[in-house]
C-alpha positions as CSV (number, residue, x, y, z in Angstrom):
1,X,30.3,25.4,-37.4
2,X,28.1,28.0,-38.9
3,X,25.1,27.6,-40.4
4,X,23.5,30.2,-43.2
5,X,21.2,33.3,-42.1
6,X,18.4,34.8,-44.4
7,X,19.1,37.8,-41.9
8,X,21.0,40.6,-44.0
9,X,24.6,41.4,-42.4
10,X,24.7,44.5,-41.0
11,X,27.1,45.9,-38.1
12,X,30.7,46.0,-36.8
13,X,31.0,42.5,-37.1
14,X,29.2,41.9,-40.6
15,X,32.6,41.8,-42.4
16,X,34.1,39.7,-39.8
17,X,35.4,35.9,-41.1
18,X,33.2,33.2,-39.3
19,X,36.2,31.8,-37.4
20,X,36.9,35.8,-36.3
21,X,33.4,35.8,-34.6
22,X,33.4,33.0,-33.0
23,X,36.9,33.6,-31.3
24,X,35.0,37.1,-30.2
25,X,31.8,35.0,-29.2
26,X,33.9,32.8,-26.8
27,X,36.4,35.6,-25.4
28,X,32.9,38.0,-24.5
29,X,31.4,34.4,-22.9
30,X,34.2,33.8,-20.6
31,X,34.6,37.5,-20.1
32,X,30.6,37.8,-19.0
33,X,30.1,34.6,-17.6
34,X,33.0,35.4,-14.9
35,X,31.6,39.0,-14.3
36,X,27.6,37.3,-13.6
37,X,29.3,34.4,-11.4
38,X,31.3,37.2,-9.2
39,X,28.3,39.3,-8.8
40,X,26.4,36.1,-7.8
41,X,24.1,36.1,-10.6
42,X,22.8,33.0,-11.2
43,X,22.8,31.3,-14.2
44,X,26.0,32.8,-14.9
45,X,27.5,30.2,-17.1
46,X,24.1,30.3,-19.1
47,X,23.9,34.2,-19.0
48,X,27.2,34.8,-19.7
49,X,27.1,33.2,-23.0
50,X,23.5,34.1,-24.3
51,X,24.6,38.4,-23.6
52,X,27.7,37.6,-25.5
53,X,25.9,36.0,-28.5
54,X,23.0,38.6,-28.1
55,X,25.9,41.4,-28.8
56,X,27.3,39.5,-31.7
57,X,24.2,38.7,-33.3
58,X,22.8,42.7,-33.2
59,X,26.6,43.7,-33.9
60,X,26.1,42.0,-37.4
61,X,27.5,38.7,-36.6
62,X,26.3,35.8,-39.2
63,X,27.6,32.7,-36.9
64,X,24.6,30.1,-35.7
65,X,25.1,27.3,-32.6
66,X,25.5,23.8,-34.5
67,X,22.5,21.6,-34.1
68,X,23.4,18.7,-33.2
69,X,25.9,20.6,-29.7
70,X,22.4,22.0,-28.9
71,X,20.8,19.1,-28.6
72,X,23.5,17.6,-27.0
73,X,23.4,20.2,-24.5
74,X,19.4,20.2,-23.9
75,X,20.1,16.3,-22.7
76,X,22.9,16.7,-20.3
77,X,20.6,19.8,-18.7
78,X,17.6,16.7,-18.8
79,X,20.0,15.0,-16.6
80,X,20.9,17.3,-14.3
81,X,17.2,18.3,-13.7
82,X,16.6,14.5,-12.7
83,X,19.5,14.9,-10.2
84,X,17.4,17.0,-8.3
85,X,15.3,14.1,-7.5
86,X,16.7,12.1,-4.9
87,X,15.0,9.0,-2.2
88,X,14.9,12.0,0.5
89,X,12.6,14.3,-1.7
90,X,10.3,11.7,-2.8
91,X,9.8,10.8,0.4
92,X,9.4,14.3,1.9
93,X,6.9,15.0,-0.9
94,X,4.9,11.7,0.1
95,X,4.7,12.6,3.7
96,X,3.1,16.2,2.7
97,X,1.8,15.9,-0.8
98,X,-1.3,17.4,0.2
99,X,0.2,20.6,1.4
100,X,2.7,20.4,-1.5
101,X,0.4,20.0,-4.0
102,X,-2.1,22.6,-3.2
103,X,0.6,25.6,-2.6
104,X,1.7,24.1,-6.1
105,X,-1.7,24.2,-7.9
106,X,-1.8,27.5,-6.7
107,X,1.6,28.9,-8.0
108,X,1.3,27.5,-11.5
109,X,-2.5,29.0,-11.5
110,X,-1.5,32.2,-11.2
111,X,1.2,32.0,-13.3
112,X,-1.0,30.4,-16.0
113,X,-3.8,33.2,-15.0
114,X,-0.7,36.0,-15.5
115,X,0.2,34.0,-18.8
116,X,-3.2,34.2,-20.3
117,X,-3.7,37.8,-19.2
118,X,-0.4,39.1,-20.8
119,X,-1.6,36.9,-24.4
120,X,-4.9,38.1,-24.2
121,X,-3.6,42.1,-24.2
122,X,-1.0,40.6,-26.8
123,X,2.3,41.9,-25.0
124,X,3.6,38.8,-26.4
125,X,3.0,37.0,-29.7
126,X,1.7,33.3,-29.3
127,X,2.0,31.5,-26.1
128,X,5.2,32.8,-25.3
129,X,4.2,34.5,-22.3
130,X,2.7,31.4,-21.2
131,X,5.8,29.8,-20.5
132,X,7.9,33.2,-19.6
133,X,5.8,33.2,-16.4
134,X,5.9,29.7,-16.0
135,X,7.5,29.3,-12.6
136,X,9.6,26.1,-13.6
137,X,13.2,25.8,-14.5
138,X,14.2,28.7,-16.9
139,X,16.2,26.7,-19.1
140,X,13.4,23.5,-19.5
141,X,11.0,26.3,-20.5
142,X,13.1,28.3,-22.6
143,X,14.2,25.1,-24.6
144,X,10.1,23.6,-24.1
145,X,8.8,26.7,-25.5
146,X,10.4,26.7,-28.7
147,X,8.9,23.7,-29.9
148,X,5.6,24.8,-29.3
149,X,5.7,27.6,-31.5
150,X,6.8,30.4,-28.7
151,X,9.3,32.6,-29.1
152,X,12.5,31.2,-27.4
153,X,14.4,34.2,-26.9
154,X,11.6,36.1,-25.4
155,X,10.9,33.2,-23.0
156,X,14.6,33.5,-22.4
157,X,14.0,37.0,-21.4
158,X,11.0,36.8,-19.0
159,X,12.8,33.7,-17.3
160,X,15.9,34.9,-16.5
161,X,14.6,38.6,-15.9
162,X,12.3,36.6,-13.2
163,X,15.5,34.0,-12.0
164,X,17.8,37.2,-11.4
165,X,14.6,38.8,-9.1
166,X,13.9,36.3,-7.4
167,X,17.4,35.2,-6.6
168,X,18.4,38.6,-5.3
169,X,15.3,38.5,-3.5
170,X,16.1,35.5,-1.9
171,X,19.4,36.5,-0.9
172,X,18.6,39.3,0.6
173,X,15.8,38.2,2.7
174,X,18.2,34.8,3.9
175,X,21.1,37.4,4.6
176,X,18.9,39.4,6.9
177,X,17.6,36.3,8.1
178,X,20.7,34.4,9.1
179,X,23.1,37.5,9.2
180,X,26.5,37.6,7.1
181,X,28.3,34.9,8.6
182,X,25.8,32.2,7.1
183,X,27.4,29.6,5.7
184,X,27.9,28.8,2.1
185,X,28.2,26.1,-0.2
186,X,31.9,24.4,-1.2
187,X,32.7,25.0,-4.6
188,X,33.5,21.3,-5.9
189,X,36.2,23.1,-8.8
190,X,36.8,23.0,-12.0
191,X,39.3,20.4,-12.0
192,X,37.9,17.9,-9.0
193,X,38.5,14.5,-9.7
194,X,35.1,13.0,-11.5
195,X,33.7,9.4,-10.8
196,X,34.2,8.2,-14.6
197,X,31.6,5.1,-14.1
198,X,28.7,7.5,-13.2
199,X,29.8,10.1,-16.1
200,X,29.8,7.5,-18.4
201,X,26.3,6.1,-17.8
202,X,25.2,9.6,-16.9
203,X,25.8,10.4,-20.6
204,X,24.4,6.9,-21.9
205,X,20.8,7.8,-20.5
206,X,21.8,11.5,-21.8
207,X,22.5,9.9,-25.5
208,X,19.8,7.2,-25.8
209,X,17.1,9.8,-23.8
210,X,18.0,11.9,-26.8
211,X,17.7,9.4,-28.9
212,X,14.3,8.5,-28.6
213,X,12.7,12.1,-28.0
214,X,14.4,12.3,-31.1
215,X,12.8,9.3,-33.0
216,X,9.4,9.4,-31.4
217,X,9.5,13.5,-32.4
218,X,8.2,14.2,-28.5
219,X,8.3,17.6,-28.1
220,X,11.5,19.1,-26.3
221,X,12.0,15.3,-26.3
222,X,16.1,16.1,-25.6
223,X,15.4,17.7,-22.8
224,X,12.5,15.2,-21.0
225,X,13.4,11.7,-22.0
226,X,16.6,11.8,-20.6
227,X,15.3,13.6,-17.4
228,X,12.6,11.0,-17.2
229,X,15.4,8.1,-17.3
230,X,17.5,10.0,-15.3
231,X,15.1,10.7,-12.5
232,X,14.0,6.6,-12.0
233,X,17.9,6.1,-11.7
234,X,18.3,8.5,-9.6
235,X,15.4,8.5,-7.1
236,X,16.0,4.8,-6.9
237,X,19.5,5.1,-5.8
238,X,20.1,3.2,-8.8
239,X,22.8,5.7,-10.4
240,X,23.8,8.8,-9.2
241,X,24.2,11.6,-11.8
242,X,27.4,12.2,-12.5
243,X,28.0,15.8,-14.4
244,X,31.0,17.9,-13.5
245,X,31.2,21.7,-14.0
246,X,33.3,21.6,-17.5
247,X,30.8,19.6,-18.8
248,X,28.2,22.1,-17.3
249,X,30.2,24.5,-19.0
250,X,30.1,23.7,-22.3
251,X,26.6,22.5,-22.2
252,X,25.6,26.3,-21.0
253,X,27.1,27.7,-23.5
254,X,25.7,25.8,-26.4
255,X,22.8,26.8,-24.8
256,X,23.1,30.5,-24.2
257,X,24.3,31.0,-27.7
258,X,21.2,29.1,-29.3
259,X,19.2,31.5,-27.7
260,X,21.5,34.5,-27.9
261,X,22.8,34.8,-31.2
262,X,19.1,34.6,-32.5
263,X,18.5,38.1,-31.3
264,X,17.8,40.8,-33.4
265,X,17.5,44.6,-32.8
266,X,13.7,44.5,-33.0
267,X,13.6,41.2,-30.7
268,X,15.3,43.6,-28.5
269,X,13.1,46.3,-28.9
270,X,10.2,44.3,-28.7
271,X,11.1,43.2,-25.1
272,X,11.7,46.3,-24.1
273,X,8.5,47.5,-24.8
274,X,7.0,44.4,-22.9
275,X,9.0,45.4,-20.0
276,X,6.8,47.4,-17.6
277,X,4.2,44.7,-18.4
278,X,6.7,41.9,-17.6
279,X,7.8,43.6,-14.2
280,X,4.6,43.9,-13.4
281,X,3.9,40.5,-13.6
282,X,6.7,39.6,-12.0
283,X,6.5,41.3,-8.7
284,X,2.8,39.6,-9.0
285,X,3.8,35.9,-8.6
286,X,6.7,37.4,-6.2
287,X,4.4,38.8,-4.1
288,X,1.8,36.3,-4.4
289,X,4.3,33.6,-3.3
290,X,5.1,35.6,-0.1
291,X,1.7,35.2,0.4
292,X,2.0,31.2,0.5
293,X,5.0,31.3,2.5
294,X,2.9,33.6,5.4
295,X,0.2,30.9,4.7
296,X,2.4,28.0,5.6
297,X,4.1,29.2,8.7
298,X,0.6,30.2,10.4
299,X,-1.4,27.3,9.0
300,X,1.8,24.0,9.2
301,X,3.9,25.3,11.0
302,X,7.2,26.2,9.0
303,X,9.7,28.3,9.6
304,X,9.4,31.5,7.6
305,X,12.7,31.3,5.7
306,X,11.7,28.0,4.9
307,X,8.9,28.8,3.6
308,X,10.2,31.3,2.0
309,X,12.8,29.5,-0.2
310,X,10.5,26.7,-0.5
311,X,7.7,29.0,-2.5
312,X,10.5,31.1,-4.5
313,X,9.0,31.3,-7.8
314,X,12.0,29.9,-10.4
315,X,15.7,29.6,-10.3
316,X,15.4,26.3,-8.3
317,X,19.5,26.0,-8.8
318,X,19.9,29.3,-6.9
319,X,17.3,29.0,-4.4
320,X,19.0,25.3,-3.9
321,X,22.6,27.3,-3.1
322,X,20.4,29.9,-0.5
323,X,18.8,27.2,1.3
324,X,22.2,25.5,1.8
325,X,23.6,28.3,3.1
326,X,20.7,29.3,5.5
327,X,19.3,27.3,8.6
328,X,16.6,25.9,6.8
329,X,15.2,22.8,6.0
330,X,16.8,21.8,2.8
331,X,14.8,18.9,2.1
332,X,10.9,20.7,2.6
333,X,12.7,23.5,0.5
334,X,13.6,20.9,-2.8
335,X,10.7,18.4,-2.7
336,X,8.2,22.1,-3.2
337,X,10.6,23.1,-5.7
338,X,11.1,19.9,-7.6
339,X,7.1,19.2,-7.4
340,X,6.5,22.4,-9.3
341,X,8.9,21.8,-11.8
342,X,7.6,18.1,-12.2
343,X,3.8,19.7,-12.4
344,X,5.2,22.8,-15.3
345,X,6.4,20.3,-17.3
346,X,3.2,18.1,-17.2
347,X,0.7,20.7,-17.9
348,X,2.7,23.1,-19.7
349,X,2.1,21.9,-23.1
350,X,-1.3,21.0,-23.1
351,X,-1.9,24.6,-21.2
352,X,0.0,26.6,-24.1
353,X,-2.0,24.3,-26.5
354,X,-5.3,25.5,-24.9
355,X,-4.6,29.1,-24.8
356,X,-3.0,29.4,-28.3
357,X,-6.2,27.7,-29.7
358,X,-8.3,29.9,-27.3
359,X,-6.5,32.6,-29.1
360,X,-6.9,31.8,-32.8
């Protein structure tokens, strides 16, 4: 399951045997992973295993995620993107695609504008912070970015730095908003009985999505074909996606450790020079998004929480959760959220394309 490093060995863990490290990889995954998910971060199952790896990887560790359980992973998370688009989104989206396309434009033009501004200072090597502040789904970017010459794990950094803001943003201001005694969301369980006909053609469109990104060499092909499949499917009440948390799970992990155990103590250091700039950034596209929200309840009408959640810049699973759990309108909330991811994923490529050659 390993794969050979031109890294030198170095650390606690350097003279470790392979099968040693990963047994410590997975024990500190579980072991984060459950502390993240009972301090409600989000992400935890992602989290959990990309802090783990990061430790093992700057303690020395040699051990590499297999290829092919990566890729694997990056089309089941393509298929649980497209479950996000259901019949009752489009059609909210269609009733209001004016409104939801110009507080959309305007998100991902500041983020773009933010993007640019931190490349052209060079906080960040490449495009990479072109797709750190891109406010789409963390892991699509993070796994996006890395096949257009960005640094993955500093993507990784900026996004989930940005998801864990925003998300304790969110709470905070839909706890003050609905009081304590909001409701929240079941948890369906590990162990809930799964509807074997829709996992197995969930993970046909998974395997031949990934199939031919793979043979057509599209770009983070994994990750889009299958969402693309998955999304007519689903929005045509064709198939409904069918993935339950084990699977989740394990695809998380795979995940989190590609990006983890690629760390290194000068990555690290790296980012934590970027910090302040990062923050600052962040609080930017935070704020800017409040902005939007205020925009929307004096100019359409909506509520403010509502509004709110709807403009939340990233960490749409999360903000999904919130918005269950608060007196909103669920529906307004995910057809904004899903449209910006849909419109990140368009223009993000050709938009890191144009600023990298901008750069050069």
């Amino acid at each position: 399951m390993t794969q050979p490093s031109d890294r030198k060995a170095s650390g606690p863990f350097a003279r470790l045997s392979p099968r040693v490290q990963w047994g410590l990889l997975i024990a500190g995954s579980i072991v984060f992973a459950t502390l993240f998910a009972m301090g409600g971060l989000p992400a935890a199952l992602l989290l959990g295993p990309m802090v783990a790896g990061i430790i093992v990887a700057c303690s020395g560790g040699q051990v590499r995620a297999p290829r092919l359980p990566v890729f694997a992973a990056q089309t089941i998370v393509g298929c649980l993107l497209a479950r996000s688009i259901t019949s009752e989104i489009v059609l909210t989206f269609v009733n209001g695609w004016p409104l939801f396309l110009s507080v959309v434009l305007a998100i991902v033009g500041l983020s773009a504008a933010l993007g640019w501004a931190l490349t052209r200072l060079k906080v960040l090597p490449g495009t990479t912070a072109v797709w750190g502040t891109a406010p789409g789904g963390a892991s699509a970017m993070m796994l996006m970015s890395g096949a257009f010459g960005a640094d993955a794990r500093l993507v990784a950094f900026m996004q989930y730095l940005r998801v864990v803001m925003v998300a304790a943003i969110a709470t905070i201001v839909a706890r003050l908003w609905v009081g304590p005694s909001g409701a929240t969301v079941a948890d369906a369980g590990w162990f809930a009985a799964v509807h074997w006909p829709g996992l197995i053609a969930t993970l046909a469109i998974a395997g031949v999505g990934g199939v031919i990104g793979h043979l057509l060499r599209i770009p983070a092909g994994g990750l889009l074909v299958p969402m693309l499949i998955g999304a007519v499917f689903e929005g045509t009440g064709l198939l409904h996606i069918t993935l339950p948390p084990w699977l989740l799970a394990i695809s998380y992990a795979f995940l989190g450790w590609s990006v983890g155990l690629g760390f290194t103590r000068e990555i690290l250091v790296h980012a934590s020079r970027a910090l302040p700039q990062v923050l600052l950034a962040t609080f930017v596209i935070i704020g800017f998004c409040g902005l939007l929200a205020w925009i929307l309840v004096h100019a359409a009408g909506i509520d403010p929480l509502t509004a709110y959640l709807a403009t939340s810049p990233g960490g749409m699973d999360s903000v999904a959760i919130i918005a269950a759990s608060s007196n909103v309108d669920l529906s307004f909330v995910m057809a904004l959220q899903t449209v910006r991811l849909a419109i990140v994923l368009i223009v993000g490529p050709p938009l890191a394309r144009f600023i990298s050659q901008r750069m050069t």
